[in-house]
Each structure stands twice: as structure tokens, then as C-alpha cells.
PDB file of N, CA, C and O in Angstrom:
ATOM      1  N   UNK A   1      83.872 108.044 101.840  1.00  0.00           N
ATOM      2  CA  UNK A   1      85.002 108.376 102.655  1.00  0.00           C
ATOM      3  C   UNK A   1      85.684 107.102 103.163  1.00  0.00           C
ATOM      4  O   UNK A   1      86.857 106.959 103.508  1.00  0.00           O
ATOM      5  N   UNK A   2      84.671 106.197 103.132  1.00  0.00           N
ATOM      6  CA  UNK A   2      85.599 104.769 103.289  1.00  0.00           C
ATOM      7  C   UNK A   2      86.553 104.332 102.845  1.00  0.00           C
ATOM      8  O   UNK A   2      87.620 104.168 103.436  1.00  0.00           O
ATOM      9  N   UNK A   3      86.234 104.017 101.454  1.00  0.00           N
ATOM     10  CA  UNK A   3      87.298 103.910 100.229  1.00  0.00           C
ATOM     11  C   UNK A   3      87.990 104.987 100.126  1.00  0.00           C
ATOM     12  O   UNK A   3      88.913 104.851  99.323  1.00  0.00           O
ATOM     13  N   UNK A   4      87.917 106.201 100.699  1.00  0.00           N
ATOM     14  CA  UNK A   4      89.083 107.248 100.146  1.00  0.00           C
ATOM     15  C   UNK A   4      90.225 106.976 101.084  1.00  0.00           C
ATOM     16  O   UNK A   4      91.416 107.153 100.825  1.00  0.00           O
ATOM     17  N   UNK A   5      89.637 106.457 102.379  1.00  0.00           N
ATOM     18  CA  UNK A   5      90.516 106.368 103.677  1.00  0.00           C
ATOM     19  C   UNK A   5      91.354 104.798 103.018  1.00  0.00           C
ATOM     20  O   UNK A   5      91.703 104.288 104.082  1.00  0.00           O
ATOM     21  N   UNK A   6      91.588 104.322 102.470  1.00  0.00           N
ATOM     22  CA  UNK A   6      92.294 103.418 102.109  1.00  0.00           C
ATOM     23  C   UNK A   6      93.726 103.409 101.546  1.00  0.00           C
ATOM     24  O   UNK A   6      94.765 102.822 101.848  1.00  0.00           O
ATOM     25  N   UNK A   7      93.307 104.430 100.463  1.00  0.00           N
ATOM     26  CA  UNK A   7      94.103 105.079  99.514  1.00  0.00           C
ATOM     27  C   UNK A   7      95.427 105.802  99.976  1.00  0.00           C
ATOM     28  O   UNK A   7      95.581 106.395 101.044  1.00  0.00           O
ATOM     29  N   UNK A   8      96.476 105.616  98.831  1.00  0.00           N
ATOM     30  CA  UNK A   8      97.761 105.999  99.531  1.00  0.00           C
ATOM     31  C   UNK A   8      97.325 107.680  99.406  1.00  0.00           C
ATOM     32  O   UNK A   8      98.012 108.357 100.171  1.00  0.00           O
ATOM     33  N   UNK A   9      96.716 108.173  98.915  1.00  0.00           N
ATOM     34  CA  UNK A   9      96.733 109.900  98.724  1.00  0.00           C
ATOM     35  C   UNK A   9      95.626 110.361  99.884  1.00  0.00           C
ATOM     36  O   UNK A   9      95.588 111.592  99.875  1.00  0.00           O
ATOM     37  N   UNK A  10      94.920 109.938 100.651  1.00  0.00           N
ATOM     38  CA  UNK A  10      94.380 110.116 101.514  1.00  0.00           C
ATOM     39  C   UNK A  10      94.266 110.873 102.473  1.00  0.00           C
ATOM     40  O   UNK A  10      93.184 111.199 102.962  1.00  0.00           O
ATOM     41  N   UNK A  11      96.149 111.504 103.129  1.00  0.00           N
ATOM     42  CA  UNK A  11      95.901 112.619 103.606  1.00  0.00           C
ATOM     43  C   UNK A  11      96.520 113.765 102.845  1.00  0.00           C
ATOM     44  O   UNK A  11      97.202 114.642 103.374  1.00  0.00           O
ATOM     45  N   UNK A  12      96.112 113.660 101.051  1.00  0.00           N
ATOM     46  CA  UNK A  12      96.129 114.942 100.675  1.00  0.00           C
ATOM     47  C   UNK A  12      95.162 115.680 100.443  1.00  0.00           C
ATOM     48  O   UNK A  12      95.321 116.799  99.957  1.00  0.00           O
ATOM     49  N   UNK A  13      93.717 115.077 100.818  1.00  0.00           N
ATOM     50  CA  UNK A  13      92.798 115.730 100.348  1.00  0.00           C
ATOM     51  C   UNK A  13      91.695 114.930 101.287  1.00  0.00           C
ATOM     52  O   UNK A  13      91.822 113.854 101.872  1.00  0.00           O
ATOM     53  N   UNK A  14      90.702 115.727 101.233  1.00  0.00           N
ATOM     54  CA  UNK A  14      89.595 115.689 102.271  1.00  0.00           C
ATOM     55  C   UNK A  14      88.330 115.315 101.833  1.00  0.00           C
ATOM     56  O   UNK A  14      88.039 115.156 100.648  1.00  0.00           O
ATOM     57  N   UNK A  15      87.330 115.127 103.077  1.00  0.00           N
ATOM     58  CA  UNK A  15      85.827 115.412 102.355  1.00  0.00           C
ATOM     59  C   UNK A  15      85.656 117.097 101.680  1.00  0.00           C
ATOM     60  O   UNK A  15      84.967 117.126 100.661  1.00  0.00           O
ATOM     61  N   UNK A  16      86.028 118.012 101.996  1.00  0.00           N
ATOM     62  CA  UNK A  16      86.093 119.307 101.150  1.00  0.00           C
ATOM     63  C   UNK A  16      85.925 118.977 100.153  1.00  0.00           C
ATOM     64  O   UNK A  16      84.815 118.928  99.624  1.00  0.00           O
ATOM     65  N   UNK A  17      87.079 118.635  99.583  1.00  0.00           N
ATOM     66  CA  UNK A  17      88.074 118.790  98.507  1.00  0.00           C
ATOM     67  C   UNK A  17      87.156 117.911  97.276  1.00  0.00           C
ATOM     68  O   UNK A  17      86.844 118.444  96.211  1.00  0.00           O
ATOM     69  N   UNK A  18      86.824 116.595  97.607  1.00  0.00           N
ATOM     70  CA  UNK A  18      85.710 115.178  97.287  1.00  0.00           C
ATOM     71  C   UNK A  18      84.429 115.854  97.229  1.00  0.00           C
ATOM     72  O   UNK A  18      83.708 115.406  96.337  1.00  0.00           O
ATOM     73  N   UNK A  19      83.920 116.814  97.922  1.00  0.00           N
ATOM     74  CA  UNK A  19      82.217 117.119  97.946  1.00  0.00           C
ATOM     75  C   UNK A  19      82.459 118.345  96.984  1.00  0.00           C
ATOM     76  O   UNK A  19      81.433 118.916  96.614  1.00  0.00           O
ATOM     77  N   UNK A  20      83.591 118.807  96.550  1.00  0.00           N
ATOM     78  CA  UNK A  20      83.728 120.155  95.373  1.00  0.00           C
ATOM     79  C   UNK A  20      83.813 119.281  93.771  1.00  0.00           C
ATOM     80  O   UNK A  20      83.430 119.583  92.641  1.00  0.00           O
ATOM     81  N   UNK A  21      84.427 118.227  94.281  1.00  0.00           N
ATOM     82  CA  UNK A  21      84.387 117.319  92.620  1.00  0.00           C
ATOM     83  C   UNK A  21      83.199 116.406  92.153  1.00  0.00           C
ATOM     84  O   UNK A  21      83.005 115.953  91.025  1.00  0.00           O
ATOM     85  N   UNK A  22      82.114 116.172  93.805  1.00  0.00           N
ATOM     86  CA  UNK A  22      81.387 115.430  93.066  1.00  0.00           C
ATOM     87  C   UNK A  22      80.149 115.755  92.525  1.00  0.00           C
ATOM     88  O   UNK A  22      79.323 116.532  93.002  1.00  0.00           O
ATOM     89  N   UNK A  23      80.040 114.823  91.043  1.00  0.00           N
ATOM     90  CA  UNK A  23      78.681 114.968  90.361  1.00  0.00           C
ATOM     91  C   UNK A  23      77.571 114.182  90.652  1.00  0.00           C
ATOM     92  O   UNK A  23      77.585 113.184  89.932  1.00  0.00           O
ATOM     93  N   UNK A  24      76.751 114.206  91.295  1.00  0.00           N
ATOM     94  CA  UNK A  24      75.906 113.232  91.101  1.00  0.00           C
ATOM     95  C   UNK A  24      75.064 112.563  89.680  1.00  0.00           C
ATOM     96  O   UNK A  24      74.700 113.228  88.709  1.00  0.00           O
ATOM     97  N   UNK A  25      74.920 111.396  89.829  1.00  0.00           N
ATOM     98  CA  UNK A  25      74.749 110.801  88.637  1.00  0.00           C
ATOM     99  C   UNK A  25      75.548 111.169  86.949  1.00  0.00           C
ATOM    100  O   UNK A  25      75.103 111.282  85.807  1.00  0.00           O
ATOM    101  N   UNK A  26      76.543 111.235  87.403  1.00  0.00           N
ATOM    102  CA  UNK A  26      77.802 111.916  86.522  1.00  0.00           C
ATOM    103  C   UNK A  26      78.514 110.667  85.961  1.00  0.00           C
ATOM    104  O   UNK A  26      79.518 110.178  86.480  1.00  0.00           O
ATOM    105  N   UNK A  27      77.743 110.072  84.561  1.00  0.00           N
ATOM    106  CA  UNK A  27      78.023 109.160  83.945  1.00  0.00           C
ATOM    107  C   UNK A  27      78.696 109.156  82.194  1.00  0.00           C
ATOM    108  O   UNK A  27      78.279 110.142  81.586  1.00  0.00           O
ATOM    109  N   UNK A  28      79.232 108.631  81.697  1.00  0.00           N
ATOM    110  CA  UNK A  28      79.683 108.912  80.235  1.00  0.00           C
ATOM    111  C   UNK A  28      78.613 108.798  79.475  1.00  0.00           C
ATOM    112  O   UNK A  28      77.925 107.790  79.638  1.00  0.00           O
ATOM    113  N   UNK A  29      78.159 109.923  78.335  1.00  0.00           N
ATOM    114  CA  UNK A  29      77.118 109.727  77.956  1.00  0.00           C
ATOM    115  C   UNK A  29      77.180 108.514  76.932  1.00  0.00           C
ATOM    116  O   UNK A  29      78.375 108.230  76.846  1.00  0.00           O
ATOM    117  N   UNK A  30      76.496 107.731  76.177  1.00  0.00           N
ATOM    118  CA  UNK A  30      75.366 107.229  75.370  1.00  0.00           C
ATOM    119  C   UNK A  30      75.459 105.874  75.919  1.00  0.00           C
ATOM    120  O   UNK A  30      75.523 104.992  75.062  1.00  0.00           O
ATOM    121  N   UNK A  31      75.484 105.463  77.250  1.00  0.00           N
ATOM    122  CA  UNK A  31      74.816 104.555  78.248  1.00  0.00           C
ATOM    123  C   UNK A  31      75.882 103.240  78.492  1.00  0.00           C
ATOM    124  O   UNK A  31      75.518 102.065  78.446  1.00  0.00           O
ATOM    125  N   UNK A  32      77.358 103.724  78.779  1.00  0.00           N
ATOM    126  CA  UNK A  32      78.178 102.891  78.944  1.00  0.00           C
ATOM    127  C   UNK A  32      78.782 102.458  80.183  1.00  0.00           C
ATOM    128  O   UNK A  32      79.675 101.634  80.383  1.00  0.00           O
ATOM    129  N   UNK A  33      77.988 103.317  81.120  1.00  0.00           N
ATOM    130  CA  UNK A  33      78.411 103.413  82.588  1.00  0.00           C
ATOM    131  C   UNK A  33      76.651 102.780  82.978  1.00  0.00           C
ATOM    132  O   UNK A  33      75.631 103.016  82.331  1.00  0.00           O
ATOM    133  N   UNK A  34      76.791 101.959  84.205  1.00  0.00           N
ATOM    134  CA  UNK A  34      75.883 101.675  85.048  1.00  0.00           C
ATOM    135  C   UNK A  34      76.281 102.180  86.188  1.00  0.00           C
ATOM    136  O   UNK A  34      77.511 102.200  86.240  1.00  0.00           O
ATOM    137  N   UNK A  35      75.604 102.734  87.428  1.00  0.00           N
ATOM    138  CA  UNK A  35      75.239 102.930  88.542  1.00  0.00           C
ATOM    139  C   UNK A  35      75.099 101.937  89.611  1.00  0.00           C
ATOM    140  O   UNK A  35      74.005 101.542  90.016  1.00  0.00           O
ATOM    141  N   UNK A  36      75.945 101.642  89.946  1.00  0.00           N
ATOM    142  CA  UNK A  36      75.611 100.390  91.207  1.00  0.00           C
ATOM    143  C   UNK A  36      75.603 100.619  92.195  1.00  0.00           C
ATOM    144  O   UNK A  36      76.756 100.580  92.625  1.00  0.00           O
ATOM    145  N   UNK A  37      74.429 101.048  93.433  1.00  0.00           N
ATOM    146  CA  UNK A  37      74.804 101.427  94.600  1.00  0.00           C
ATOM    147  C   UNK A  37      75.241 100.618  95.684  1.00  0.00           C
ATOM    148  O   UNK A  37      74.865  99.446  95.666  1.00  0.00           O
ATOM    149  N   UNK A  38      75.678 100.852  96.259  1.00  0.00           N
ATOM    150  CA  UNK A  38      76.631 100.633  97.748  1.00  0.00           C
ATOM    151  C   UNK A  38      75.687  99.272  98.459  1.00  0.00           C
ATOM    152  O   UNK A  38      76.082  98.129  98.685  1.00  0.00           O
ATOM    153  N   UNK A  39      75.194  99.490  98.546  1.00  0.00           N
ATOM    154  CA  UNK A  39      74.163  98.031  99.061  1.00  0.00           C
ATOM    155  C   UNK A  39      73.333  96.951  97.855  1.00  0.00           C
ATOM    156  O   UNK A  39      72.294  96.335  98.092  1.00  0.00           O
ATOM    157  N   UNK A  40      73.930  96.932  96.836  1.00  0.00           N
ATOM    158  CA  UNK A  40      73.495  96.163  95.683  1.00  0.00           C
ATOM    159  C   UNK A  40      74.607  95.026  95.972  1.00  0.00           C
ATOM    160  O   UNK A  40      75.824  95.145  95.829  1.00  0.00           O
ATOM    161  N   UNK A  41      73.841  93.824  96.444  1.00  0.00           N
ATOM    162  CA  UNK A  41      74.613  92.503  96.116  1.00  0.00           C
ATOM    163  C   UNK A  41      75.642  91.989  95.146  1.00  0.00           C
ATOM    164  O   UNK A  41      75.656  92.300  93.954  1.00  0.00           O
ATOM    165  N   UNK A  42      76.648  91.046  95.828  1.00  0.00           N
ATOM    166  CA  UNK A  42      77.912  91.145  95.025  1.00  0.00           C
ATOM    167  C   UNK A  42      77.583  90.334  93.508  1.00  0.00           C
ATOM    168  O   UNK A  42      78.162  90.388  92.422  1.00  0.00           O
ATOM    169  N   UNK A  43      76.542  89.674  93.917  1.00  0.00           N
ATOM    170  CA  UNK A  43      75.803  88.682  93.335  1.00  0.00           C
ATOM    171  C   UNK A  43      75.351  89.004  91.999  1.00  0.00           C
ATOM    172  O   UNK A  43      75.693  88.519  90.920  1.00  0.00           O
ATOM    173  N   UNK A  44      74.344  90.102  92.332  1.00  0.00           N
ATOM    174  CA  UNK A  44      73.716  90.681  91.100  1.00  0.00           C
ATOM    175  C   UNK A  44      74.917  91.567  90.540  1.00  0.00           C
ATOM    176  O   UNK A  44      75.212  91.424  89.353  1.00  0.00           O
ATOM    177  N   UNK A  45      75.482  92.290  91.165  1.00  0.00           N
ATOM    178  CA  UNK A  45      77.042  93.025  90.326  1.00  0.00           C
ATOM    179  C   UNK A  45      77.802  92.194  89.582  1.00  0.00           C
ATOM    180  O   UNK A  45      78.301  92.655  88.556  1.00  0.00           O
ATOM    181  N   UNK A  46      77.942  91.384  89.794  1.00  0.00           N
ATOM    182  CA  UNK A  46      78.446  90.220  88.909  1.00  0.00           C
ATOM    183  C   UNK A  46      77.846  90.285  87.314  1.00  0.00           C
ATOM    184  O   UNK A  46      78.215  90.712  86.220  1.00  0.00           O
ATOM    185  N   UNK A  47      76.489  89.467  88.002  1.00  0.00           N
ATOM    186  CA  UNK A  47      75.356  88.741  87.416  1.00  0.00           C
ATOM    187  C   UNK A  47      75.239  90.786  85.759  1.00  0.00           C
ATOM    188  O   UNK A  47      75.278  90.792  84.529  1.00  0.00           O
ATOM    189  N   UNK A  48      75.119  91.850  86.690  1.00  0.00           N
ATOM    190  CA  UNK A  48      74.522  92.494  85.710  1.00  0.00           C
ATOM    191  C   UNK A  48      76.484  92.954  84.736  1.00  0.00           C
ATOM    192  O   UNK A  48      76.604  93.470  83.625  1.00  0.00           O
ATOM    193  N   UNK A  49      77.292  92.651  85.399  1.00  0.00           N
ATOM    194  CA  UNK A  49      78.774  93.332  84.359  1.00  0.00           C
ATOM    195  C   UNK A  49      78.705  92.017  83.417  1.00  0.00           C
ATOM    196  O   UNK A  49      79.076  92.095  82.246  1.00  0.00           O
ATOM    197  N   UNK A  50      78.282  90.969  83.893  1.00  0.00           N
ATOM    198  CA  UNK A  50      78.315  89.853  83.016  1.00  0.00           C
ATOM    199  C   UNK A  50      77.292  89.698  81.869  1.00  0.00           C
ATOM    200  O   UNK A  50      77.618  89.375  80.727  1.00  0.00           O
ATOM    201  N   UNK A  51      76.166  89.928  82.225  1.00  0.00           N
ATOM    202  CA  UNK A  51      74.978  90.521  80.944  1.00  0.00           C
ATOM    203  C   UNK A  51      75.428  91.575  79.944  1.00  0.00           C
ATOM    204  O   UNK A  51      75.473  91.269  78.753  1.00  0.00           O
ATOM    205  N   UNK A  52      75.806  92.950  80.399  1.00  0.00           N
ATOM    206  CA  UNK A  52      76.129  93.985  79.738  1.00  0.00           C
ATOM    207  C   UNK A  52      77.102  94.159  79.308  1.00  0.00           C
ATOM    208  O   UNK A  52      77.399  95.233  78.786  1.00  0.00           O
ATOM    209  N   UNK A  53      78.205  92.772  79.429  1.00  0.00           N
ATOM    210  CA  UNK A  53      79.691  92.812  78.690  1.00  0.00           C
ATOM    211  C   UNK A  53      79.101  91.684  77.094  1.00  0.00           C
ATOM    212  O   UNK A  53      79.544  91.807  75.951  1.00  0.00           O
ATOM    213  N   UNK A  54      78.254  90.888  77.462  1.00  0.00           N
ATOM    214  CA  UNK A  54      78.226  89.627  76.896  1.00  0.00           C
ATOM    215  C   UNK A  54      78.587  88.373  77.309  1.00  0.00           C
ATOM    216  O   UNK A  54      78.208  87.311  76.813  1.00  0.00           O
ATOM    217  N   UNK A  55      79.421  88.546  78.345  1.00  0.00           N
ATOM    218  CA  UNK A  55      80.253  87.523  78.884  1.00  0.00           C
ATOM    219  C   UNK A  55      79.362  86.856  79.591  1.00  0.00           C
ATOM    220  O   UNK A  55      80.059  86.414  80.505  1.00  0.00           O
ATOM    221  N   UNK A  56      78.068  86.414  79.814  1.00  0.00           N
ATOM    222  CA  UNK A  56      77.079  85.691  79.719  1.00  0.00           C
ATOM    223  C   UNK A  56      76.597  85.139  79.007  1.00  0.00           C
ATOM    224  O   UNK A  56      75.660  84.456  79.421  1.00  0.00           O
ATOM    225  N   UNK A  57      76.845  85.096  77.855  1.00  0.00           N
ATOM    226  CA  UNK A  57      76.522  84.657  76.557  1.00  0.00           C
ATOM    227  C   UNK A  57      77.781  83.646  76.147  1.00  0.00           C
ATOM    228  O   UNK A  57      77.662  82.817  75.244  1.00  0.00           O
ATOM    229  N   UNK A  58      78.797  83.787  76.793  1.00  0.00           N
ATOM    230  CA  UNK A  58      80.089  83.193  75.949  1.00  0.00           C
ATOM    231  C   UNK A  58      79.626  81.491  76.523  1.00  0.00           C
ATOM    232  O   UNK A  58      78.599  81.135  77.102  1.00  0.00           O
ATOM    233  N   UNK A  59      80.695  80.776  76.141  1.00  0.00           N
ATOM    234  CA  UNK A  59      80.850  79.342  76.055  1.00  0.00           C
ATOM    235  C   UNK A  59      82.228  78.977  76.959  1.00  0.00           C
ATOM    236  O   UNK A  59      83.264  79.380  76.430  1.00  0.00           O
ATOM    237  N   UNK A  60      82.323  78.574  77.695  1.00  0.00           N
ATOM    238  CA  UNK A  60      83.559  78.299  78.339  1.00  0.00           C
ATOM    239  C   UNK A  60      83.647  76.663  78.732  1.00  0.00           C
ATOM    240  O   UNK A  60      82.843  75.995  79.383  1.00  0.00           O
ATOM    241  N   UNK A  61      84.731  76.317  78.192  1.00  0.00           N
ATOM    242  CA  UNK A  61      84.570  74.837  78.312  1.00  0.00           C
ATOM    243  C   UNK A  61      84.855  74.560  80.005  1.00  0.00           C
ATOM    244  O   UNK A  61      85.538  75.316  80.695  1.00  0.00           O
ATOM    245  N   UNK A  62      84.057  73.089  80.600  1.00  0.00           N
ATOM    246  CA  UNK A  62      83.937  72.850  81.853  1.00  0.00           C
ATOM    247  C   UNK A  62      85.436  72.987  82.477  1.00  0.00           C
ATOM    248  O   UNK A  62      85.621  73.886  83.298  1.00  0.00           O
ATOM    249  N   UNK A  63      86.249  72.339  82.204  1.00  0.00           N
ATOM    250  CA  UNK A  63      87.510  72.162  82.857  1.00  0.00           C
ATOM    251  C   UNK A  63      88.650  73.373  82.445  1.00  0.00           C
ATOM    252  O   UNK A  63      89.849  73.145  82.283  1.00  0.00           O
ATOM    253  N   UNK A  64      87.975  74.757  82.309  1.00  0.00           N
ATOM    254  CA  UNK A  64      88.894  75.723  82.082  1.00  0.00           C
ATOM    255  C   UNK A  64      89.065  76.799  83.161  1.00  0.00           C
ATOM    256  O   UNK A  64      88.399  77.829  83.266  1.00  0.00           O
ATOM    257  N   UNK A  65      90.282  76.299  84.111  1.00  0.00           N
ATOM    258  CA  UNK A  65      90.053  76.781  85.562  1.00  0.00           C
ATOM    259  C   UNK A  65      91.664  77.404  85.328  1.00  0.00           C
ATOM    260  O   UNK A  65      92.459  77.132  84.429  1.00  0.00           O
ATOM    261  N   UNK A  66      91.795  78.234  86.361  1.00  0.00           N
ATOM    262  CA  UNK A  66      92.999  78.864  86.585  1.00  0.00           C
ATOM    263  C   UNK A  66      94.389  77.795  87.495  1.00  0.00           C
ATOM    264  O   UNK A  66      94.434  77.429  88.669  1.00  0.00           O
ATOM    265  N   UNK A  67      95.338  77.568  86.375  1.00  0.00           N
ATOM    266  CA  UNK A  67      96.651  76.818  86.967  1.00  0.00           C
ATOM    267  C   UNK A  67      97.588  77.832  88.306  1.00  0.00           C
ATOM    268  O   UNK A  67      97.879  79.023  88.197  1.00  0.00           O
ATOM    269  N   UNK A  68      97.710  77.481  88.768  1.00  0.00           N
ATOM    270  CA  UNK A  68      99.019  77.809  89.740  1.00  0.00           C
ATOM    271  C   UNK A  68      99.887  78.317  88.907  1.00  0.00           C
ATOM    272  O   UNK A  68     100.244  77.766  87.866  1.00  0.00           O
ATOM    273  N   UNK A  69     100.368  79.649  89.409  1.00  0.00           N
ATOM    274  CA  UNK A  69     101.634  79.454  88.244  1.00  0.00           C
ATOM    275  C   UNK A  69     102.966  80.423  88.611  1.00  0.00           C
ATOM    276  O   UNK A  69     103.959  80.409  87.885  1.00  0.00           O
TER     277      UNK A  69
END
């Protein structure tokens, strides 16, 4: 309800409305979604989208930083 209270659609719909749509553990099947709960470090969220993309594995040269632009 935190994150819903943010949102520009916020007062169209409620906790009602949110506790009738949700699934628990309601993921795409053949294992392309991870589960990250709410108190899992930003650290390891990183650390695990970066394992399970590959993008831990890549090569990035030292001085390839983002210009002003």
C-alpha cells in the first residue's frame, strides 16, 4: 500500500480492489521471475539481477562511465 499510495491512479482503487487481484507467489512460469522480498538488501538485489542477467560475467572497460549530456 506504500507504493500504491505513490501512484498517479491511487485514488481509483483501494486495498479491496489490490487484495481481489493478488496472487501470492504468482510468477511467469519456467523460472524467469525471482521473488525479492521487501527487506532483501539493495546490495544483494543488485548483486542477484546481475548474476541472473549475465551482466556479471560481462567485461566493461575501466574508464566507461556515464558523460553529462
Amino acid at each position: 500500500m506504500r507504493r500504491h499510495a505513490t501512484k498517479p491512479q491511487a485514488s481509483e482503487y483501494g486495498r479491496t480492489e489490490m487484495r481481489g487481484w493478488y496472487r501470492e507467489q504468482d510468477v511467469l512460469p519456467g523460472g524467469y521471475e525471482q521473488i525479492i522480498g521487501e527487506d532483501a538488501p539493495l546490495e544483494a538485489i543488485v548483486q542477484q539481477v546481475m548474476d541472473d542477467t549475465g551482466l556479471a560475467r560481462e567485461q566493461f572497460p575501466l574508464n566507461h562511465q556515464a558523460q553529462p549530456g
